[in-house]
ROFI-538511 format. One record per residue (C-alpha): residue number from 1; residue in three letters; z, y, x. Coordinates in steps of 0.05 Angstrom, whole numbers. Each point is the difference from the previous one (the first is absolute). Example, Ala and Ser with C-alpha at 12.3 -4.5 7.8 and 13.67 -1.06 7.14 Angstrom:
// ROFI-538511
(1; Ala; (156; -90; 246)) (2; Ser; (-13; 69; 27)) 
// end
This chain:
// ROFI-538511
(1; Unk; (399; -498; 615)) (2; Unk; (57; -42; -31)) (3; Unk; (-23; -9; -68)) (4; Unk; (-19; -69; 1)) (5; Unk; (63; -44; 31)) (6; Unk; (-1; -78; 23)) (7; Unk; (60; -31; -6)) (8; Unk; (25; -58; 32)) (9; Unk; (49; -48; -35)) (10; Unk; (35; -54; 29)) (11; Unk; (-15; -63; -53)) (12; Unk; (53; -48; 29)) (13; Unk; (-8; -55; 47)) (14; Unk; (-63; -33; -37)) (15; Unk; (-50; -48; 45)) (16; Unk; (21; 57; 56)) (17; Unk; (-44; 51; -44)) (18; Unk; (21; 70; -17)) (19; Unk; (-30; 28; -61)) (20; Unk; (-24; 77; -11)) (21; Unk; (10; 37; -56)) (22; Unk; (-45; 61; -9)) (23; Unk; (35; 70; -26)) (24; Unk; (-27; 60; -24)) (25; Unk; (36; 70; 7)) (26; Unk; (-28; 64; -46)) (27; Unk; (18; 68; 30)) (28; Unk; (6; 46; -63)) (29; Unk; (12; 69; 5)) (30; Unk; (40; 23; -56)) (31; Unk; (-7; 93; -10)) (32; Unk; (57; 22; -29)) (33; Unk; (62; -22; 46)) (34; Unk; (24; -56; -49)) (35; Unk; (-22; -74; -19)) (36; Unk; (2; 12; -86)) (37; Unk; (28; -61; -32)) (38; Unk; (-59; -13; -46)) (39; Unk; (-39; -15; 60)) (40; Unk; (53; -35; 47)) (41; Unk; (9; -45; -61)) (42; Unk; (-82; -16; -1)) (43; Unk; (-2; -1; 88)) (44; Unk; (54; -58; -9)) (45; Unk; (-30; -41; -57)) (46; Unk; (-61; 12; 46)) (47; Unk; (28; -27; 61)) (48; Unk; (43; -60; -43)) (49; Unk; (-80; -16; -27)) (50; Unk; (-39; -3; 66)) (51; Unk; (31; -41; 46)) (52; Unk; (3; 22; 73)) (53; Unk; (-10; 83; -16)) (54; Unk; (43; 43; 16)) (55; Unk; (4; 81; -21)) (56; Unk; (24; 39; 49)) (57; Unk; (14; 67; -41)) (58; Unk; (11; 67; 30)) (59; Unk; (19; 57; -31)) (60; Unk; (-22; 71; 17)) (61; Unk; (15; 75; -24)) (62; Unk; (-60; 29; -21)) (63; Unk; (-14; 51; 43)) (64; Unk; (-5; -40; 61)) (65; Unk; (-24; -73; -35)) (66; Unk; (-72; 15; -21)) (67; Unk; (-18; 23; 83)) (68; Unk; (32; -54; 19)) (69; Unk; (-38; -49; -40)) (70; Unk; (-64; 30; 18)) (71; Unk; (19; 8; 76)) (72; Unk; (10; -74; 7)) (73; Unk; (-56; -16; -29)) (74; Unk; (-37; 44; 44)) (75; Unk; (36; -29; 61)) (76; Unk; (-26; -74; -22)) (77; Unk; (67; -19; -23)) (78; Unk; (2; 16; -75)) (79; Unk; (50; -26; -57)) (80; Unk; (-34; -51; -46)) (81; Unk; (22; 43; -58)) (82; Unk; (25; 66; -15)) (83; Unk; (18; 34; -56)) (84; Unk; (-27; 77; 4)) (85; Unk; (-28; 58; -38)) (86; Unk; (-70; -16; -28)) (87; Unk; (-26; 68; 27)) (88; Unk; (-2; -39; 71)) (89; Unk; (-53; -51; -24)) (90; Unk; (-54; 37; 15)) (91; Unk; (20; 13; 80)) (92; Unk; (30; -75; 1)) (93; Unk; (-77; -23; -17)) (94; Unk; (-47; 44; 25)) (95; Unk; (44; -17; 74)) (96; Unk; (-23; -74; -18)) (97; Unk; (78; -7; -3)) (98; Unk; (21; -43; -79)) (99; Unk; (-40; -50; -26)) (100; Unk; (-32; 14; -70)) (101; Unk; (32; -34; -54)) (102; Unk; (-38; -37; -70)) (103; Unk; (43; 5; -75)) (104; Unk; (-36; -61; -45)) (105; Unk; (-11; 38; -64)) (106; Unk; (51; -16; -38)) (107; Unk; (44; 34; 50)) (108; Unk; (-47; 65; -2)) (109; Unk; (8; -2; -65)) (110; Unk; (87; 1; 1)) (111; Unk; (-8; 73; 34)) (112; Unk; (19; 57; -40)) (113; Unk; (-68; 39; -2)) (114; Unk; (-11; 44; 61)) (115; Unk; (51; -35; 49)) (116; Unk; (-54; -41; 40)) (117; Unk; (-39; 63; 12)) (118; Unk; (56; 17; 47)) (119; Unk; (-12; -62; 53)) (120; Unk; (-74; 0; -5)) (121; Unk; (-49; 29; 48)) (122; Unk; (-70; -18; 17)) (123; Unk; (1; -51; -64)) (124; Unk; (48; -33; 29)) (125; Unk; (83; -10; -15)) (126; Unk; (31; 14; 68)) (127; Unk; (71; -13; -25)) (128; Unk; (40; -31; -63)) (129; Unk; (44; 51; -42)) (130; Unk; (72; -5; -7)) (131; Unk; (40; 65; -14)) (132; Unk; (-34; 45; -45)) (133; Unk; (11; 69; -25)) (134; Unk; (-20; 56; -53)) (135; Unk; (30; 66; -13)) (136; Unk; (18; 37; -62)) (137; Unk; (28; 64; -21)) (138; Unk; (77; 4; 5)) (139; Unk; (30; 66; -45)) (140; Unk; (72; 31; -6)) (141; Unk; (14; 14; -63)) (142; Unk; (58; 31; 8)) (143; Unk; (-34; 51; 48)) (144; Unk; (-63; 14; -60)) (145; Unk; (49; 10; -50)) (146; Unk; (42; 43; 32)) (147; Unk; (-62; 43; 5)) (148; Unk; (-7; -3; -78)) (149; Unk; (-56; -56; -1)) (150; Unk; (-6; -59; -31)) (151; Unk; (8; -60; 49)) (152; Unk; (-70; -38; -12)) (153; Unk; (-52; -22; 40)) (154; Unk; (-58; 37; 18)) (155; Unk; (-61; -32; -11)) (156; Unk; (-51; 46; 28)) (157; Unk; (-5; 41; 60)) (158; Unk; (5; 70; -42)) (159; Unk; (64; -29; -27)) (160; Unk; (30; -19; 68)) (161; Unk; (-14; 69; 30)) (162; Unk; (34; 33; -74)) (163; Unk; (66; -53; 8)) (164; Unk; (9; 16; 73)) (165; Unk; (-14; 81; -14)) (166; Unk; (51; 2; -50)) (167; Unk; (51; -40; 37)) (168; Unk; (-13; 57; 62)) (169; Unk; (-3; 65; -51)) (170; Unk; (75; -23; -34)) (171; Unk; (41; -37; 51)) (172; Unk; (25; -10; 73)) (173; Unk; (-53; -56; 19)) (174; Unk; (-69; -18; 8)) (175; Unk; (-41; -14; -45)) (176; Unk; (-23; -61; 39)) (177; Unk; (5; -29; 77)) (178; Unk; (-58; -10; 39)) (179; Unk; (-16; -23; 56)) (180; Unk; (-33; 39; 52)) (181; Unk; (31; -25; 70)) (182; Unk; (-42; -43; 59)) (183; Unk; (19; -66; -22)) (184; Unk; (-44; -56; -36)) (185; Unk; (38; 10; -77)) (186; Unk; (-26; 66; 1)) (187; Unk; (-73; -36; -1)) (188; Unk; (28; -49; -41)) (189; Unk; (22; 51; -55)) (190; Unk; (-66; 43; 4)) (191; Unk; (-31; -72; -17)) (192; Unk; (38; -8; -60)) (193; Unk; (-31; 61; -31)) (194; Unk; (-60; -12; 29)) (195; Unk; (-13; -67; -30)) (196; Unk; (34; 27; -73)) (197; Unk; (-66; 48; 2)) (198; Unk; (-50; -57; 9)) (199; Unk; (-10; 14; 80)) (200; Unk; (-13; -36; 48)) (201; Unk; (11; 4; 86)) (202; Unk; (-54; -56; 18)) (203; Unk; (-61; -24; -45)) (204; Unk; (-1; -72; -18)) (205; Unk; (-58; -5; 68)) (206; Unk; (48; 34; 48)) (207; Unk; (-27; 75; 2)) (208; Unk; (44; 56; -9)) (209; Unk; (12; 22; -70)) (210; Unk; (62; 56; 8)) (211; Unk; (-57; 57; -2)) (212; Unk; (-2; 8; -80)) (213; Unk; (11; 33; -53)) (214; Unk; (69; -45; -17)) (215; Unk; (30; 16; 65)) (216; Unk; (-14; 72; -24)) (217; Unk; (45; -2; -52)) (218; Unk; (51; -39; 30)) (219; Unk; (9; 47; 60)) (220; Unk; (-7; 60; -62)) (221; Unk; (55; -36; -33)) (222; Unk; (38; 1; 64)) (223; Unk; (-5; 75; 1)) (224; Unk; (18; 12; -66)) (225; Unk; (68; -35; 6)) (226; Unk; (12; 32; 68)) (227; Unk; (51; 67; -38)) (228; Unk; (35; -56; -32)) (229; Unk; (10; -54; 67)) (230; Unk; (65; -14; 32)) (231; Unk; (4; 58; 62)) (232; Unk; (-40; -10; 63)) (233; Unk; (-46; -60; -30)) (234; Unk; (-31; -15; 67)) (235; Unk; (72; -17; 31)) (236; Unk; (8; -56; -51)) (237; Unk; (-16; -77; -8)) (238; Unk; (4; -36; -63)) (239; Unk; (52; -45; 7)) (240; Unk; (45; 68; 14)) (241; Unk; (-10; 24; -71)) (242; Unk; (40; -58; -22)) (243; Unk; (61; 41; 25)) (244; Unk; (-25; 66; -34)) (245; Unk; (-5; -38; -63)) (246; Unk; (59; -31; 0)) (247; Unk; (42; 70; 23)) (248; Unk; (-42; 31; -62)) (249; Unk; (-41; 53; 49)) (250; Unk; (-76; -33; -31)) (251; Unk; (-5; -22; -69)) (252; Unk; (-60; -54; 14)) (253; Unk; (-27; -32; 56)) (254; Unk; (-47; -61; 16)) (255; Unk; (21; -64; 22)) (256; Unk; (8; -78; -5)) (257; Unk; (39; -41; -45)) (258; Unk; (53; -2; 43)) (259; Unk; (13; 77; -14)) (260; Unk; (40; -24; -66)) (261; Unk; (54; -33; 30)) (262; Unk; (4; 48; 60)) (263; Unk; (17; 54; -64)) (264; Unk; (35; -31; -46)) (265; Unk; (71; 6; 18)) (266; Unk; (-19; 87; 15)) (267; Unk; (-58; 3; -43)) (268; Unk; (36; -34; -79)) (269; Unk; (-58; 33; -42)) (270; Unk; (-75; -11; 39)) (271; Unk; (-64; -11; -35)) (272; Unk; (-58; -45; 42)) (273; Unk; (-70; 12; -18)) (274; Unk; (-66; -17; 28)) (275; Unk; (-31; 49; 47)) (276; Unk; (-33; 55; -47)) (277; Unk; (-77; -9; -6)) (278; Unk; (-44; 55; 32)) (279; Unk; (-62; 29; -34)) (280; Unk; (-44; -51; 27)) (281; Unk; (38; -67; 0)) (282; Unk; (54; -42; -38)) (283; Unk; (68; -5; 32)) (284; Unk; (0; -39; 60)) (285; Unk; (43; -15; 67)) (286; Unk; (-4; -20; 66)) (287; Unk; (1; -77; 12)) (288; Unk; (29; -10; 60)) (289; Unk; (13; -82; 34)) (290; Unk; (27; -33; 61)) (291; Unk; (-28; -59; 15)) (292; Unk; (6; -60; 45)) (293; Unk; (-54; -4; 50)) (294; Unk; (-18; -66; 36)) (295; Unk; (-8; 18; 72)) (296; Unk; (-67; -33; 42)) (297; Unk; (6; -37; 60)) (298; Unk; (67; -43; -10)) (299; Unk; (-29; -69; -14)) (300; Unk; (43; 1; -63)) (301; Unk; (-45; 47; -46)) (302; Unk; (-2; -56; -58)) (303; Unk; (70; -10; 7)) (304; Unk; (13; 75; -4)) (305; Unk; (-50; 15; -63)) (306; Unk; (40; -65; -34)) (307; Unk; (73; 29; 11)) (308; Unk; (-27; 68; -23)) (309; Unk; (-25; -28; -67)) (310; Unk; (69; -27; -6)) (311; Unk; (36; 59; 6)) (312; Unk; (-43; 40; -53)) (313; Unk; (-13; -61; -47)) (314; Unk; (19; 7; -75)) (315; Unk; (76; -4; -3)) (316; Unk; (26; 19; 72)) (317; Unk; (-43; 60; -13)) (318; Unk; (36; 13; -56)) (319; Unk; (60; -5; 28)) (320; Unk; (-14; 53; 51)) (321; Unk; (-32; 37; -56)) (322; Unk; (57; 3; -41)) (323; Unk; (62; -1; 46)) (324; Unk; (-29; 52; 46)) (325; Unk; (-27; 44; -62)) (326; Unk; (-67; 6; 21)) (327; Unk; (-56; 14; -53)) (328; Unk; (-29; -74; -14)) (329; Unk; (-56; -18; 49)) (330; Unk; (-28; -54; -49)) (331; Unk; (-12; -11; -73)) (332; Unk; (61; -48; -7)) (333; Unk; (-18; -15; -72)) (334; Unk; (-68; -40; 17)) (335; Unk; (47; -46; 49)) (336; Unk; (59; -14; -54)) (337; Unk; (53; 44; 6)) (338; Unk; (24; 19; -64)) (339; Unk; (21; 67; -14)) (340; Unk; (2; 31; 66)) (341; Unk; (33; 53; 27)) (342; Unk; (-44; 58; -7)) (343; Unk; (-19; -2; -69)) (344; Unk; (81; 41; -11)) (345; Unk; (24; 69; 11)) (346; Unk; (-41; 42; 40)) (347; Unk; (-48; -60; 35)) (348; Unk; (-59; 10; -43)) (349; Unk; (-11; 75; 21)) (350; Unk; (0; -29; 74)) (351; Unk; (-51; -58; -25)) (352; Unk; (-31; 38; -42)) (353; Unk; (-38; 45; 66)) (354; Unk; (-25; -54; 30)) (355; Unk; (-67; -9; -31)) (356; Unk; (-21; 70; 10)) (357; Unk; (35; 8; 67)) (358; Unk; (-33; -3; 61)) (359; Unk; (22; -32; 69)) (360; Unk; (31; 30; 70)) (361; Unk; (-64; 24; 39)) (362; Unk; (-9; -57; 59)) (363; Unk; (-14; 31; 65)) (364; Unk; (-6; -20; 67)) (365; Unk; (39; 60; 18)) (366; Unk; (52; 28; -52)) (367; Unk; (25; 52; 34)) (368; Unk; (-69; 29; -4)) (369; Unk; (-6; -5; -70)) (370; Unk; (74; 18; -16)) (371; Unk; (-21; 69; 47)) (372; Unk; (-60; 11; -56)) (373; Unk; (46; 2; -59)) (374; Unk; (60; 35; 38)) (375; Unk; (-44; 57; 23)) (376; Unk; (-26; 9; -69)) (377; Unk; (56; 7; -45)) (378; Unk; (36; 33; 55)) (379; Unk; (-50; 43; 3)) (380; Unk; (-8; 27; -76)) (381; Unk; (83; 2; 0)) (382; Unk; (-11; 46; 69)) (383; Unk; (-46; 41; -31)) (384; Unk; (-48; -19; 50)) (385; Unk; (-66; -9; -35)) (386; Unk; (-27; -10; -64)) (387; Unk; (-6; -58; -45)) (388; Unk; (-73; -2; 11)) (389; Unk; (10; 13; 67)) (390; Unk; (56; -51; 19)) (391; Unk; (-36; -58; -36)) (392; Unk; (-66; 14; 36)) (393; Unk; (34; -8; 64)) (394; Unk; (41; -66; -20)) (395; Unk; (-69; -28; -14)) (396; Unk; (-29; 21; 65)) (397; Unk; (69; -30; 30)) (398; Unk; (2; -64; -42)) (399; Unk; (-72; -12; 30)) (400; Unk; (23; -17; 69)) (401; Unk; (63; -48; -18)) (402; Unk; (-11; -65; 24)) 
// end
């Protein structure tokens, strides 16, 4: 391992004595494929503070940086740091791979409500937040009132199914986009209806909790809209309907608050509402983090842990926050900042989910749990089984993810 580097420095001709200078070299491993300025501008202030450490960042894509990560580690050469979707926690700890990490209180208490549920595991953080996102409902209005409705929100399930019907019954399009496809958004979005009916996938003890009467009536909901879905639902991710929103082929869809500028120059007239509330819960969302995780077994934990406070401390956070347009990870009021960006436009509907959201199920193995929810609501848009049916067997499923 090569985390931990002596360096030798000649000190000039003095008594015949050479000198040593000791330097430190973190290997972070940045998902994504790019270095964001927010946090190059908090690695160098870093570096410019501590004397001697050096950040050696590298940049992955995303589908290839997260094994990577996890393979070093496994190999006894992991990064000090890497920045990676909180749903790998779980796997990264129970593998004795990341060091736990401790928030003083103040700093659990600058969290929007919900987001640490999304590291923790066992009672313990296993990783510090710093991208965070919530979802919302995204509406063409020039698609609704071409079919002779009134563009407004629905607030209720019953009123989603009615918008999206008469959208189907008087125009070209669907009433909404779903999706249906083997990919983790289609989870994702099941989630985001889930959680706006009071449901849960995990009790607050770690038992399976998808066997209920919630889940029920989300996968009944999911039936119900099926006439009035995009064509061929289970061929279909979310971040596709973008494009059938857009081309004016769905009139609403779910997604994150980036969805408003991917519209705006196709979409002049859109309306963005919370998720509407089921019959057994308030409107909610999906909270979904990426975190930095402080790898074990590199002789430079502390460092590590200090460097990732840095980059999602009060300001640089909300830098990233705000430049990247992510929904705000912390309650930037109670640390000074003054008007901040999400209290305009649409931000409050993406804020205002967070409290009764719930968080990204953490699994040791998420391909396992992503197969529960695929084979579900694949299964009621197959025709496969019944609701009763279908949820039965995603609790028997659910049982043996790890």
């Amino acid at each position: 391992m090569t985390h931990l580097k002596t360096l030798t420095v000649a000190a000039g001709l003095m008594a015949g004595t050479a000198l040593s200078a000791q330097a430190q070299e973190l290997h972070f491993i940045m998902c994504g494929g790019e270095v964001r300025p927010a946090d190059q501008a908090v690695i160098d202030k870093f570096q410019a503070d501590n004397a001697g450490v050096t950040v050696k960042m590298e940049a992955v894509e995303w589908g290839t940086c997260q094994d990577k990560s996890m393979q070093l580690a496994a190999a006894g050469d992991p990064p000090d740091v890497a920045y990676m979707g909180s749903r790998t926690l779980r796997q990264l700890a129970n593998n004795d791979l990341i060091v736990p990490v401790t928030f003083t209180p103040e700093e659990e208490a600058a969290y929007q409500p919900g987001v640490l549920k999304t590291v923790t595991n066992g009672g313990q953080y296993w990783g510090i937040p710093h991208a965070f996102s919530t979802k919302a409902l995204y509406i063409n209005c020039a698609v609704v009132e071409a079919a002779g409705a009134e563009c407004k929100a629905p607030a209720t399930w019953p009123e989603l199914i009615a918008l999206a019907k008469t959208v189907t019954d008087n125009t070209d399009a669907a009433g909404i986009g779903i999706a249906g496809k083997d990919f983790d958004n289609t989870m994702h979005m099941f989630l985001d209806f889930l959680y706006s009916n009071g449901g849960k996938v995990y009790n607050d003890d770690g038992t399976p909790a998808l066997d209920s009467q919630q889940t029920r009536e989300t996968l009944q909901l999911y039936a119900d809209l099926l006439p009035y879905m995009q064509s061929g639902p289970t061929e279909w991710e979310r971040d596709q309907m973008k494009d059938l929103f857009n081309d004016g082929q769905i009139a609403m869809y779910v997604s994150g608050p980036w969805g408003e500028g991917q519209h705006k120059e196709k979409v002049p007239t859109q309306i963005v509402a919370p998720v509407p509330a089921g019959p057994s819960g308030p409107s909610g969302t999906i909270l979904i983090t990426d975190s930095l995780a402080v790898f074990k077994g590199t002789g430079n934990e502390e460092l590590a842990i200090k460097l990732a406070k840095a980059l999602t401390s009060g300001e640089a956070q909300y830098d990233l926050d705000s430049t990247w347009g992510l929904t705000p990870i912390l309650q930037y009021e109670k640390i000074g900042i003054a008007d901040p960006y999400y209290t305009k436009g649409n931000w409050p509907i993406f804020v205002a989910g967070i409290s009764t959201g719930g968080p990204e199920p953490m699994v040791e193995d998420f391909k396992a749990l992503q197969a529960v929810f695929t084979n579900m609501i694949q299964g009621i848009m197959l025709g496969e089984g019944s609701v009763d049916e279908l949820v039965t067997q995603a609790g028997v499923e659910l049982a043996a993810v790890r």
